[in-house]
ZASELUM-450129 format. One record per residue: x, y, z of N, C-alpha, C, O in turn. Coordinates in steps of 0.05 Angstrom, whole numbers, plus 5000, padded with zeros to 4 digits. Example, Ala and Ser with C-alpha at 12.3 -4.5 7.8 and 13.67 -1.06 7.14 Angstrom:
526448865156524649105156526449345156528549345169
525749555142527349795143525850015157526850235161
END
This chain:
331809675106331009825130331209635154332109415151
330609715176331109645204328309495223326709655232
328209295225326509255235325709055263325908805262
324809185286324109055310321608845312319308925307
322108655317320308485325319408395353320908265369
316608475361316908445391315408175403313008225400
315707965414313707745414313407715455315507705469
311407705464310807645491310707455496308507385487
311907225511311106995523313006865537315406915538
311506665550313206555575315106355557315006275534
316806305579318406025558317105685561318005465554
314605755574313105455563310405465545308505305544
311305775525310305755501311005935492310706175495
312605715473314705815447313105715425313905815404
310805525421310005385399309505695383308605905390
310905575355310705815327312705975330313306115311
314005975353316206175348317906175323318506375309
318405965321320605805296320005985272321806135262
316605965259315706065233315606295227315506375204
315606525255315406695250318406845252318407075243
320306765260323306775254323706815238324707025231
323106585222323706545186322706685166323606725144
320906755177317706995164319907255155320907335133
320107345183321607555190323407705181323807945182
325307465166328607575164328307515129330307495116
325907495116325207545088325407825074326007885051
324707995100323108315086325408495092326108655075
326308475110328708575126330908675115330808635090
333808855123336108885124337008875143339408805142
335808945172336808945182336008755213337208815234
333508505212332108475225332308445261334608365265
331408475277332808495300329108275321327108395328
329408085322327308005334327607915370329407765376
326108005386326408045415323607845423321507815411
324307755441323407525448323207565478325407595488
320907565497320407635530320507355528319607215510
321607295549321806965567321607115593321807355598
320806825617321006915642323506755643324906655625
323906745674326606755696328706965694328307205688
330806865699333007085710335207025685336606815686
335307145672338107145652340307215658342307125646
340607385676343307435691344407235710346707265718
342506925722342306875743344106595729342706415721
347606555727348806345724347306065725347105925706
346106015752345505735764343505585748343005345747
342305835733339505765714341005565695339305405686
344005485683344305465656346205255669348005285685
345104995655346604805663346504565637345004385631
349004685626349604595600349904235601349204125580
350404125615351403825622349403645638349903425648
346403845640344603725657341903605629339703695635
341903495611339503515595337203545604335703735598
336703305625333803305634333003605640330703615634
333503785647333303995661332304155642330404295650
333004185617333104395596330104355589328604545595
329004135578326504185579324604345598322904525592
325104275614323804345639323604635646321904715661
325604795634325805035641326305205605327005425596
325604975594324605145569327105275553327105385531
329305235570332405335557332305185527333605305509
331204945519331704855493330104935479331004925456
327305045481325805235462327505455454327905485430
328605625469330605855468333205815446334005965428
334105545454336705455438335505395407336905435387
332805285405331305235373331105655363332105765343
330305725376330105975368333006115357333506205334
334606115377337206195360338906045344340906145334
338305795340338805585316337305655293338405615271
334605755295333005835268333206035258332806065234
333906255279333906505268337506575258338106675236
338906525275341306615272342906415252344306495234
342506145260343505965239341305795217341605575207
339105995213336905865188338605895158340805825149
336306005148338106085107339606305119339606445140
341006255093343906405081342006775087339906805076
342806945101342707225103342607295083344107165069
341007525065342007695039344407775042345407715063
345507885030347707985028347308245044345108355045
349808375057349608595078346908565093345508755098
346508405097343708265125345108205149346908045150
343808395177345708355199343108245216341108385212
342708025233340907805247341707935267344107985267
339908035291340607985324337107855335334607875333
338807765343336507525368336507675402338707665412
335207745414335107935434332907755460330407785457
333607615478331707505507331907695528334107745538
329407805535328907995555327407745575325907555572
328907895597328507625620326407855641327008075648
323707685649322207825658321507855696319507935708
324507725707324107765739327107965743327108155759
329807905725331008135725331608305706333308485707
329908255682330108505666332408475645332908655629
333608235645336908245631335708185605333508095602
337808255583337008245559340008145551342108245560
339407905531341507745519341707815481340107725465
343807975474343708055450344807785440346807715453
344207635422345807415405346207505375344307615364
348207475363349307605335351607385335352907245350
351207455293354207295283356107535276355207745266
359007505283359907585274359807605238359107425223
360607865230360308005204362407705182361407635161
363907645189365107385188362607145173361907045152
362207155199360406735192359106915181360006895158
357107125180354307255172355507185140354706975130
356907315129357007315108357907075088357407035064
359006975104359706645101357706425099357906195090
355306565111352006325102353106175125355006215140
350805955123350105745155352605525150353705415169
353205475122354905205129357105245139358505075150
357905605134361205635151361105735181362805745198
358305785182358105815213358305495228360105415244
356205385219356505135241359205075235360205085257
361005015220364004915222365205005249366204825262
365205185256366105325278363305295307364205185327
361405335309360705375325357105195313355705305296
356304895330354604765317352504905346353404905369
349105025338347905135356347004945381345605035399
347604755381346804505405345804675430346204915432
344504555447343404555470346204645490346404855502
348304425490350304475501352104685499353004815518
352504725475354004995464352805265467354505435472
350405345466348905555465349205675496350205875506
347505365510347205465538349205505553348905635573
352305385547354505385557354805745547355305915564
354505785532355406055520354006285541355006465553
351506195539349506395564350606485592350406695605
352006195596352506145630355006225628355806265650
357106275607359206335613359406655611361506745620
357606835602357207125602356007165623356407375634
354206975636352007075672354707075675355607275664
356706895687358606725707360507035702362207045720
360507225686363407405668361407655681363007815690
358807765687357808025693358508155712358008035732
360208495719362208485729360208795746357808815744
361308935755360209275763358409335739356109415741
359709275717358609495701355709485688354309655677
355509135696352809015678352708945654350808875640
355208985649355208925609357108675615358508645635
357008505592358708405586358308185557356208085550
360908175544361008065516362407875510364807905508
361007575506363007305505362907255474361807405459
363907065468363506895440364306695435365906635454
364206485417365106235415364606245384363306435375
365606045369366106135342364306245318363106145299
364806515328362806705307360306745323359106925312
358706645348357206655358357806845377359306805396
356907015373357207315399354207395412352007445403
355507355443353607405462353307635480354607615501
351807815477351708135502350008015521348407835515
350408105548347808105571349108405584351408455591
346208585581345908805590344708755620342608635619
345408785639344308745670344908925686346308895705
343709165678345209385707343309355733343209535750
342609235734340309255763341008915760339108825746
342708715766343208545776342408435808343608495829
339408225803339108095838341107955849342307755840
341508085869343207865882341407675891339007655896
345107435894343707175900342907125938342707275957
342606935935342006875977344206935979344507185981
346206785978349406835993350507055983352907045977
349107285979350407615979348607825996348908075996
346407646014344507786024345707876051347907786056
344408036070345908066097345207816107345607716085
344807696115345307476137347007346123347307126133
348607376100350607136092353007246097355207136095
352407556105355807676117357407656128359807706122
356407556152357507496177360407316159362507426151
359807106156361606856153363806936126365806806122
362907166110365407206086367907356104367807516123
370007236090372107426091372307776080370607856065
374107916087373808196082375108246050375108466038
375908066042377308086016374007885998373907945974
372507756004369307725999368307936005367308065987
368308036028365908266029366808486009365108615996
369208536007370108845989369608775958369808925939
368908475958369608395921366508455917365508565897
364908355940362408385924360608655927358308695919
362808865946362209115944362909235913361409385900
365209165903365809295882364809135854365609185831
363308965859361808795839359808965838359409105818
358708965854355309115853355309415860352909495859
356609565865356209765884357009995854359310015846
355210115843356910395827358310535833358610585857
359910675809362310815813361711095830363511215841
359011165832359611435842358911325872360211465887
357711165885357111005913360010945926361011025947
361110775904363410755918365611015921367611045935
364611145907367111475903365411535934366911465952
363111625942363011725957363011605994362611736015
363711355990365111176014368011336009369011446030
369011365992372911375989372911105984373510996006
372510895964372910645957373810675925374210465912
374010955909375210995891378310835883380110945870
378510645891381210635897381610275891379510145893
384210095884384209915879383609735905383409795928
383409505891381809285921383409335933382809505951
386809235931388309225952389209485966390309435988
389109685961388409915980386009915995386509966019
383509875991382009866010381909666028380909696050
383209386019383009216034384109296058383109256081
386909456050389109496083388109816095389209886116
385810046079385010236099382410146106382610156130
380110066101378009966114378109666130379209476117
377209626154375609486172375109346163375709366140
373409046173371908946164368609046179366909016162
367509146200366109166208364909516193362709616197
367009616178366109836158365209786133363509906119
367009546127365909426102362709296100361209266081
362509236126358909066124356809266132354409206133
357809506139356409836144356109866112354009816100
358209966101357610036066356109786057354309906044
355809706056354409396047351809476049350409536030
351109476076348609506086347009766078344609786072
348909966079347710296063347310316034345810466023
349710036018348109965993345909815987345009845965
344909656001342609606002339809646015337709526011
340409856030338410096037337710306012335510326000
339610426007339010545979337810455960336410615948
338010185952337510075922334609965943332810025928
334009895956330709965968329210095968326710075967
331210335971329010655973328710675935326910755920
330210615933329810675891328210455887327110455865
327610205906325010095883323510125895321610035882
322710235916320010395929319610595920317310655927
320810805904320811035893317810975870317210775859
316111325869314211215848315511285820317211465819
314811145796315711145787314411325752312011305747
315711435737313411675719312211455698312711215697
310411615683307811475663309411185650308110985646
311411185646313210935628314410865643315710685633
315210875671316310705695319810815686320810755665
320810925701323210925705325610665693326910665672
325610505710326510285703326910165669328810095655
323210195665323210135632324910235611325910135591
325010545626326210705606328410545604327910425583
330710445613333510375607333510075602335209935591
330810005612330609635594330709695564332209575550
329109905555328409945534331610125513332810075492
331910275530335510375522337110065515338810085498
336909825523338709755535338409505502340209425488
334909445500333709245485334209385453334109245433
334709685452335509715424337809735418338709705395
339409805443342209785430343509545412343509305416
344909735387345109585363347809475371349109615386
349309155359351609085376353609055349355608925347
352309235328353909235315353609365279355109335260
351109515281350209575266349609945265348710045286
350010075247349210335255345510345248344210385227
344810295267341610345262339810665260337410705264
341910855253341811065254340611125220338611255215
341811055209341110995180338810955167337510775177
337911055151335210895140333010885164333410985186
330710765157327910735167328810615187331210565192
326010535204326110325227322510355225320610515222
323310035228320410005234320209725254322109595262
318109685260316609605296314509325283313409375261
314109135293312709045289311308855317312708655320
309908875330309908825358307308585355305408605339
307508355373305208105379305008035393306408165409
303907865404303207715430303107465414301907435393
304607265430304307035429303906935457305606995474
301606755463301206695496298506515494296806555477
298406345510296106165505293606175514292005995514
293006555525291806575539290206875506288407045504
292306775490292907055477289207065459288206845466
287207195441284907175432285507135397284706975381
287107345394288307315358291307225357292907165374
291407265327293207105325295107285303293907435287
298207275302299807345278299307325246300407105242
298407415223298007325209299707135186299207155162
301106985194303006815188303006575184304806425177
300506515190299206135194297406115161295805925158
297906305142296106305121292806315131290706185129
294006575144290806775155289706835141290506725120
287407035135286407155117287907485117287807655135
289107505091290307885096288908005111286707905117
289908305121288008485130288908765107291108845097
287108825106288109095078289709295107292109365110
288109315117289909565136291909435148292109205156
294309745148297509665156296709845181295210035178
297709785205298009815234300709905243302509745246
300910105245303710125262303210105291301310185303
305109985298306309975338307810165337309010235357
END
């Protein structure tokens, strides 16, 4: 059967994450464990594969032990599919990590041959799917047997895409990062349906920083908007956090298993050789 794992906490507490990884992918067929970190997962600048000192600091190497234990721990059962899932808690992005059906079945020693989970490798992998996120918010990298999704349809822009950084871009900049960010039906209804280099030679540049500006009036009024009992927004974090990247999870059971890990947290997982509890709890 199918099973979600949900754990809360910041990324300067990961302590136990590791055990309960391993816990996890015992009971399972299909285990899928999700993991809330803060910062920005969509946000390139965060991931600086060639900087070490840094990684501590921002907790990126707790993250990289996590998908080293879970994705590259023991050998999978047989037909056992692993996804590792970071929901980033200032923009919402969610990072699906999976082995291809390949290494999965091949066990850990033919995965690392191809792809060893290092600090460098992992985080390079991260930063090269932010650096690849295009209109659509999706996007899918890999490196050997290591496959990476980031779901980001509500992508922050950075400083240098804000209005006061307009002035100084060129009109072939201003139109790229119209059609980076701007949806298909926004731009249908400018008349921007159309390839860059057609709009480049019928719009202006002083029209181009008008549409600019009406796209970010809009996407204002939608986060001032109130929002219903489960928040709008959530709804499609939550669309976005089960999508399966390769599994029909349609199949068979599903089941939920939800915790808090946080240092602020009162109880605890029963996984530390707690005392049982006879009663079973669903989330």
């Amino acid at each position: 059967f199918f099973a979600f794992f949900f754990f809360f906490f910041s990324s300067h507490e990961l302590y136990g994450v590791l055990q309960i990884l391993s816990f996890s992918s015992c009971f399972v067929k299909y285990p899928k464990v999700v993991l809330f970190v803060s910062g920005k997962g969509a946000d390139e600048n965060q991931y600086k594969p060639d900087r070490d000192e840094s990684q501590w600091w921002a907790r990126r190497d707790a993250l990289v032990r996590a998908v080293a234990a879970f994705l590259f721990g023991p050998s999978p059962q047989p037909g056992e599919t692993r996804e590792l899932v970071l929901v980033f808690d200032e923009d919402f992005c969610c990072i699906h990590m999976t082995l291809d059906d390949a290494q999965s079945s091949a066990g850990t020693s033919a995965s690392n041959q191809n792809f060893f989970p290092s600090e460098r490798t992992v985080i390079s992998l991260w930063k090269e799917a932010a650096s690849s996120l295009g209109r659509n918010g999706t996007v899918t990298v890999s490196r050997g047997g290591l496959k990476c999704t980031i779901h980001n349809a509500h992508k922050k822009k950075s400083p240098k895409d804000t209005v006061t950084g307009m002035e100084s871009k060129s009109k072939r900049e201003i139109m790229e990062l119209i059609y980076n960010n701007c949806t298909l039906d926004f731009l249908r209804n400018q008349g921007l349906n159309c390839s860059l280099s057609v709009a480049l030679r019928k719009v202006n540049r002083k029209t181009m920083i008008n549409i600019w500006h009406m796209w970010q009036k809009e996407q204002a009024e939608v986060n001032t908007r109130p929002k219903d009992a489960g928040g709008n927004p959530l709804v499609q974090i939550i669309d976005n956090l089960l999508i399966s990247t390769g599994t029909d999870d349609t199949k068979g059971g599903r089941s939920v298993v939800a915790g808090i890990l946080h240092e602020s947290g009162e109880s605890e997982l029963p996984v530390w050789g707690l005392k049982e509890q006879s009663n079973n709890i669903d989330v």
